[in-house]
N, C-alpha and C positions, 0 to 999 in steps of 0.2 A: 184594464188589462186585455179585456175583450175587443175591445176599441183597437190597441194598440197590435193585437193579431189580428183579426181581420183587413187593418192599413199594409200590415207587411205582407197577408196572402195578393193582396188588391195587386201590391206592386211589383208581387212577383209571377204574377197573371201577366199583366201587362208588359214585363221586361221579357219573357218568355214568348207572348206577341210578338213584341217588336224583331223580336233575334230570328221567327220562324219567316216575316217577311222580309226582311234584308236578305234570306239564306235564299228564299226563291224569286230573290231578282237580282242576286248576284249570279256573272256570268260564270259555267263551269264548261268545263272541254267536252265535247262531244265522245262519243265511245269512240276508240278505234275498231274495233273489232261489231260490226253490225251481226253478225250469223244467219243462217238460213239456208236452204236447200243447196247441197253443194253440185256444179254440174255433174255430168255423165263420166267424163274423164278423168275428174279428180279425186282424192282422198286428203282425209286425213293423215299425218305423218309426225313422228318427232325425234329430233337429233342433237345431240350434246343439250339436253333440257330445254330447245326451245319447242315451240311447235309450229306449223307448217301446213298450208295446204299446198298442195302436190299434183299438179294434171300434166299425164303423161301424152301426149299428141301422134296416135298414129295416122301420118300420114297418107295413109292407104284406105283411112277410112274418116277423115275428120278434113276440112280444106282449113287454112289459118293464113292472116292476111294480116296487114299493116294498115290504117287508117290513119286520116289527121283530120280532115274538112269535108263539110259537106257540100252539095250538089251547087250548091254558089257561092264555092272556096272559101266557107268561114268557117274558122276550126271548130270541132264540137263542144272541145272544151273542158268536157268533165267525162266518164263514163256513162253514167246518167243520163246525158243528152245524149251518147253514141247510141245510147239501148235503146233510148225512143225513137230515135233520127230510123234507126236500122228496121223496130218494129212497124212504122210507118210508113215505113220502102216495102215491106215486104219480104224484107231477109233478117230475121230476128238469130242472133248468138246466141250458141251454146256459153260460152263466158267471154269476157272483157277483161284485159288488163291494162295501166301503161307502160309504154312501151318506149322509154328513150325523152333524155333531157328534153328540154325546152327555155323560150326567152320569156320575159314578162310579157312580150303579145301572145306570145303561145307556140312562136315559130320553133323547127325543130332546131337544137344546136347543131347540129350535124346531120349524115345524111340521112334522108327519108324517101324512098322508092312506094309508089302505088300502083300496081294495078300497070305495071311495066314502066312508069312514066315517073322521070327523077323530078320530085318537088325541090330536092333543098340537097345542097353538094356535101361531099365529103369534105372532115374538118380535120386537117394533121396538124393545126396550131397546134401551140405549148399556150397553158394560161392554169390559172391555179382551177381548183372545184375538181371534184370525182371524175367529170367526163373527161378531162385532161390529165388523168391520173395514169400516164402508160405504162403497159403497150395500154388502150383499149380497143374497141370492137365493134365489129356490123354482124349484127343478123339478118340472115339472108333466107328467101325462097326461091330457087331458079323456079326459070320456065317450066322445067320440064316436073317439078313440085319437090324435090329434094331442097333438102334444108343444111342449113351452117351455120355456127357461130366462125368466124374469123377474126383474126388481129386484122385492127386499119391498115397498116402498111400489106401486108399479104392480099389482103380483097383487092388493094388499090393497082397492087401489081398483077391481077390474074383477070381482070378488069371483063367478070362473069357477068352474063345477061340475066339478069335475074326478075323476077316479077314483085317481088316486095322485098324492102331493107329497112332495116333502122339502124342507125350511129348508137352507141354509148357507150359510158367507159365508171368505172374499170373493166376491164375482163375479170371475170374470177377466178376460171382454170388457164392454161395456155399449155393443150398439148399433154393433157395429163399433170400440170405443175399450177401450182397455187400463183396465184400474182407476189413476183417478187419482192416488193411494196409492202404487202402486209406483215399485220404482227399478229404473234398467234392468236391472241383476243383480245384490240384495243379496247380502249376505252368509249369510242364513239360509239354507239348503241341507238338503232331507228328500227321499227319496222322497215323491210326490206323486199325489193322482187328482183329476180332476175331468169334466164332463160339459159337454158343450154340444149345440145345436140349430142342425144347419145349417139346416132347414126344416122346419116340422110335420112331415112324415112319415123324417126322419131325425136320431136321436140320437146324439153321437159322444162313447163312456167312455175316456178316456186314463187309463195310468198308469206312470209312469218307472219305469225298471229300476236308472237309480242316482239319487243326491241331484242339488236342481235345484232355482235361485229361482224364485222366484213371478212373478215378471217376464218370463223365460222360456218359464216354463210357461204363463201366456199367450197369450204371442207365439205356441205351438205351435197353439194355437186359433185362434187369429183366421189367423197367415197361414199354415199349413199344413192345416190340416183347415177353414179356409171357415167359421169359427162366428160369426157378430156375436153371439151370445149366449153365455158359457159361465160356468159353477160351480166353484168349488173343493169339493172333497168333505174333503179330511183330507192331513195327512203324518204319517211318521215309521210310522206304524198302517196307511198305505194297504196292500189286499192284493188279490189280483184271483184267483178259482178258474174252472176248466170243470165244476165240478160235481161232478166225482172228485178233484180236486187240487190242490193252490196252484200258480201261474203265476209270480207275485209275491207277494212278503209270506210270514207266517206265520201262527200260530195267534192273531192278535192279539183284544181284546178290540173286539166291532161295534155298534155302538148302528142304527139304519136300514140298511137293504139292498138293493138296487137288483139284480135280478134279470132275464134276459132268459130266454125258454119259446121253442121253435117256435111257429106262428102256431095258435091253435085253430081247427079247421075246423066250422063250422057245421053242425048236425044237421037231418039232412032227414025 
């Protein structure tokens, strides 16, 4: 009888083994949500039960820019390589986000303005996916540092000099009005970013901590953050850094990059 418990603890020693090392070499998903010191400009926030981090952009006192490639035209590629690329220039960000579709090389779908100089044209094709989803939209930084979200067709017609832009689509607000398109809270559910313009001199980058329809996500622009204008930037890929770290997201792959610096002070 002795015999015969001791054979069943044996074997259930062993089956207990076996199930704890299959459990840590089976592959499991990374966290979305990494955490950590949140930059200067942002907060925490939460709206119809999701939650959200929040950086509001005054342009009077923060410079924010568009990125794609580095100093020998290859894309960065992730955030993570932009933070290093940028700390080893010697201009290290306040935060990183992405900022606008991309192909499988990384090219932007649509347009991308740097640093005054058009890398990649404006896209008014029809084709299925979110960026194609219209109206959508360019965010823009003129020269002179005031900022926009705009519908494609209106940028294309007002044919502003601007210093940095990104392409994407959907729009979320247009003018105070939700995207026609949507439903009040579909069923597609991603972590999400996108950007809006409460007034020329204020830019406001959201981006959810858990999954959230497009409809929603929205509504967080228009009636909580004051946007009659705002962008969808990406889901599922959204990630958000302070320069040293992911916030949100991970190491995902970044086609355009949307960067904030403290404000440069003029040399006298």
């Amino acid at each position: 009888m002795k015999r015969r418990y001791l054979a069943g603890f044996l074997l259930a020693v062993l089956f207990a083994a076996l199930s704890l090392i299959w459990w840590a070499r089976s592959p499991r998903q990374p966290s979305l949500v990494v955490g950590g010191e949140l930059p200067a400009p942002c907060r925490d926030a939460s709206f119809e039960a999701v939650t959200y981090v929040v950086c509001e952009i005054d342009l009077r006192h923060y410079d924010i820019g568009v990125f794609h490639a580095d100093l020998d035209g290859k894309a960065f590629g992730s955030l993570d390589k932009f933070d290093r690329a940028m700390a080893d220039q010697g201009r290290p960000v306040l935060l990183a986000m992405n900022a606008g579709m991309y192909h499988q090389d990384l090219t932007p779908v649509g347009l991308l303005v740097e640093d005054g100089r058009e890398k990649a044209p404006i896209n008014g094709a029809d084709s299925e996916g979110n960026f194609f989803l219209k109206p959508n939209g360019v965010f823009l930084v003129r020269k002179d540092g005031k900022a926009a979200v705009m519908e494609t067709s209106a940028f294309a017609a007002t044919r502003l000099d601007v210093m940095f832009a990104t392409q994407s689509g959907p729009m979320l607000v247009i003018d105070g009005r939700l995207h026609p398109r949507f439903e009040q809270n579909g069923t597609s559910r991603y972590i999400r970013n996108g950007v809006g313009v409460r007034d020329q001199n204020t830019v406001v980058l959201a981006i959810s901590r858990s999954e959230v329809s497009l409809g929603s996500f929205a509504r967080l622009f228009r009636d909580a953050l004051d946007c009659p204008n705002a962008l969808f930037f990406d889901g599922a890929v959204s990630a958000l850094s302070n320069g040293e770290r992911m916030i949100v997201g991970g190491k995902y792959p970044a086609g355009p990059i949307i960067a904030v610096t403290g404000k440069k002070l003029a040399s006298r």
